[in-house]
Every structure is written in C-alpha cells, then in structure tokens.
N, C-alpha and C positions, 0 to 999 in steps of 0.2 A: 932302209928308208932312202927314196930318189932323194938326191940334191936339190935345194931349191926347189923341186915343183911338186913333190912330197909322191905318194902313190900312184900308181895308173888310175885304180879308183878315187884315191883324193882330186885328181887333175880332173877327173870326168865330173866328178861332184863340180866342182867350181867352175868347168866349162857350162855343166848347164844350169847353173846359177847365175852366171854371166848372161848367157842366151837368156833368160827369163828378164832378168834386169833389162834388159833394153828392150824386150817388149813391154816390161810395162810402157804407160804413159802412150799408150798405142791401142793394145787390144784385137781384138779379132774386126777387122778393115773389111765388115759384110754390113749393108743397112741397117743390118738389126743391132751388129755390134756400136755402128755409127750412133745409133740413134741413145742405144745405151748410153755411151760418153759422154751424149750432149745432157739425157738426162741427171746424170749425176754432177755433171758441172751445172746443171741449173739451180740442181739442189744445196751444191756446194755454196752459191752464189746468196743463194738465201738463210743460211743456216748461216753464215759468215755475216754476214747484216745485220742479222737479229742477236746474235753471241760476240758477236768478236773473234778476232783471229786467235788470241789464247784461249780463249772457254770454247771455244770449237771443240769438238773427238769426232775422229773418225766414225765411229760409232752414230753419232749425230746426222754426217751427213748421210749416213749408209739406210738410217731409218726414214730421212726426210724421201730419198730417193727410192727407196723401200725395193732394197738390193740386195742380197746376201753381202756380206763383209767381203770374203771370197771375191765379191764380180768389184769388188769399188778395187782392191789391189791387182785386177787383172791388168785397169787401164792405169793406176796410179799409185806411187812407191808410199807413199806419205799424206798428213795435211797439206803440207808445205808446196807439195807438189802441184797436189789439184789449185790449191791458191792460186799459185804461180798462173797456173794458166787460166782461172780466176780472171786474175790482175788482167794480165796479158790481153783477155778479149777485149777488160773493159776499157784499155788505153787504146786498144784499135779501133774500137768505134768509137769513141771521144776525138780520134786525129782524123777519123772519117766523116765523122760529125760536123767538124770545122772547117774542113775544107768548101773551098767556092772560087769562083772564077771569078779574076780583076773586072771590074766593070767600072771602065769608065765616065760614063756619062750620067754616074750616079754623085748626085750632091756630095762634097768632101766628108761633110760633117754626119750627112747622113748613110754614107757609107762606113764610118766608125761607127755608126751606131748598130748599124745589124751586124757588123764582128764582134760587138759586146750581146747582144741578143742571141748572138749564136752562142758562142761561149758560154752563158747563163745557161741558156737549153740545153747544150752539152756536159755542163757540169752536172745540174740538178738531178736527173735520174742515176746520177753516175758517184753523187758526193759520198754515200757511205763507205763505198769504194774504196776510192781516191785517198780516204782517210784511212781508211786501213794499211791501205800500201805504203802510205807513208810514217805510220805507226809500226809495221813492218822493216819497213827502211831503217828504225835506227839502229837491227841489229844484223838485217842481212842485204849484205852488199845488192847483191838481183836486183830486187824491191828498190832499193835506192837508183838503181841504172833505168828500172822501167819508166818507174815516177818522173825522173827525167828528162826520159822519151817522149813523153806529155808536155810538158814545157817547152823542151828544146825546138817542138814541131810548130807549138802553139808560137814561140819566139822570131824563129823563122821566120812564118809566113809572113808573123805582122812587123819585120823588119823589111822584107821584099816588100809590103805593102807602103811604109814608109818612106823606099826610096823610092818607086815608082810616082809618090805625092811630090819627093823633091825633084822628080826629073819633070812634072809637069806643071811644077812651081807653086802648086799647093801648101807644102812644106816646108820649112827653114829648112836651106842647104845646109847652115852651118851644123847641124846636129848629127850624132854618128847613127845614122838607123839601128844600127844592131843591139847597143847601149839600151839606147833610149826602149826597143823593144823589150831589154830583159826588165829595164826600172820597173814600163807602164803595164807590164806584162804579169810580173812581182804583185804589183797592184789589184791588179782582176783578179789573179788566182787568188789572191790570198784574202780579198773580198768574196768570194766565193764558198771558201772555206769556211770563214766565221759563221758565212750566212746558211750555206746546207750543211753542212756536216756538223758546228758547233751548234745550230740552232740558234742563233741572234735575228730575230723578227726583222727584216728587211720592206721594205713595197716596192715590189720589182720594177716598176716605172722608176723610181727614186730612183735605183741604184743604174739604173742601165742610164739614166740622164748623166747622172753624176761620172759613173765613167768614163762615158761619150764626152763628155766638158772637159773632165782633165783630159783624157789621150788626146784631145783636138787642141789643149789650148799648149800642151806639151810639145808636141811636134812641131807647132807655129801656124795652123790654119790658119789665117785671119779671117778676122771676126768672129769667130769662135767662141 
C-alpha cells in the first residue's frame, strides 16, 4: 500500500472524483447545456415555493423539470446546492431591483416614498424566497451571509440617500445616517415579511404611506 495517497488506481479513482466534483454546479458550457441549467433552476425555484426547503427531494425537482436524475447531478452536487443558487439569483435581482439614481429635484417626502414602493415591488414576487433563506439561515452559515447581502445593500443605499438629504439640509444633521438606515430599514423588511411571506392582509397604499411617514418624520424632514 502507497503512503498517504493509497494506490496508483486509488489516486486516479479520486483524482477523477475530484475532476467531476467541480464540474458539477457547471455542466456542459454549450446553449443547450445553458439552457438546461437555467431550466432546472427554474424548476428548482418553484418546487421550493410550493414545498419548502425541507420537503423538497431532489427527485421533486428532477420531475418538475422533467430531466433524468442523472442530468440535475451533472450541473448540481445536492438540494442545497441548487438552492444556494436559488437564493443567489433571487437576492441579485432584488438589489438590481432597488437600485435608482439620486434625483434631486424630486419632492423630499415624495422621494422616500417611491424607495418604499420599490422595495414593496421588489420584495413581493420575491417573499417566499426571502423566507426560505432565511428559515435556511438558522442552520447554515451561506444562507445567513446571502440574506444579509439583502439588507446590507438595501441599508447602504438608504444610508447614502440619507446623508445626501443632510448635505442639502433636508435632513437632521444631527442623526447618524447609517444607524438610522439599519433601525428604518429593520422596519420595511420586516413589514414586508409579515405582509408577503406570513400572509397578514396589508392595503398597499396603507402601508407604503405608513412607511413613507415614519422614514420622513425619522430622519427630520420637516413637515413631514
């Protein structure tokens, strides 16, 4: 028996066990193989929505996608995996979703209000999601760093959007933007949650007023 790396044929077994392990989560890189990918993460996406991340089987999404078992491990090791990149797309278009360019000469008050509208917009087709990964989150680290990948961007922005209100005197200077974005920020997500993903009957005019009122009357718009 070799030392440590056990047989020429043991090492060539686990060299190309290796080689296949990192192709998955890849796949054959030809349109057709693309297009493959994209359909089984579609399928993934929906079969996770309607089951949950634990009543999920591979099985499940293999039928939804109506693929040999075979081709769903060609591009992905696991559930877990395809989740992951699941999650992944849907926090990139959620932080692609939110983004917008400062505009100035847009009313104070009514410029927090279309970051609450967008936000609403970007959560809602996104809430069952959102909850999974974060029902995910409490037992794997990933899931918890993506989730708040989400936050931190949504935080961000409306902390830059905050000082830019104190630099043009909109705003209480005295307030720490950053803070203040993670409190009012705490606030929308997590009105957001109850309202999509727990199901608590909201009237989306209510709620986008209601938000737009506190983040305005928080940061110190006046008159607000």
């Amino acid at each position: 028996m070799s030392p440590r790396g056990g047989s020429p044929k043991g090492r060539a077994v686990i060299a190309a066990s290796a080689s296949q392990k990192e192709r998955r989560g890849v796949g054959p890189m030809t349109p057709k193989g693309r297009e493959r990918r994209t359909e089984i993460l579609r399928a993934a996406r929906t079969v996770f929505e309607e089951r949950g991340f634990l009543e999920t089987r591979v099985a499940d999404i293999v039928a939804a996608a109506d693929v040999a078992q075979g081709t769903f491990y060609t591009y992905f090791d696991s559930k877990e995996a395809v989740f992951a990149e699941v999650a992944q797309q849907v926090i990139e278009t959620m932080m692609d979703d939110l983004h917008t360019d400062y505009v100035s000469d847009v009313e104070p008050v009514e410029r927090i209000r279309r970051a609450m509208v967008r936000f609403v917009d970007a959560f809602r087709p996104n809430a069952v999601m959102i909850g999974l990964i974060e029902q995910v989150g409490t037992f794997t680290p990933e899931m918890r760093r993506l989730r708040l990948r989400l936050r931190e961007s949504f935080v961000d922005r409306s902390a830059r959007g905050i000082k830019r209100m104190q630099e043009d005197g909109i705003a209480d200077p005295g307030v720490d933007p950053v803070m203040l974005a993670e409190v009012l920020g705490a606030m929308v997500d997590q009105t957001c949650y109850i309202w999509f993903f727990l199901g608590k009957p909201f009237d989306t005019e209510s709620v986008v007023e209601s938000l737009t009122t506190v983040w305005a009357r928080g940061i110190g718009v006046k008159g607000a």
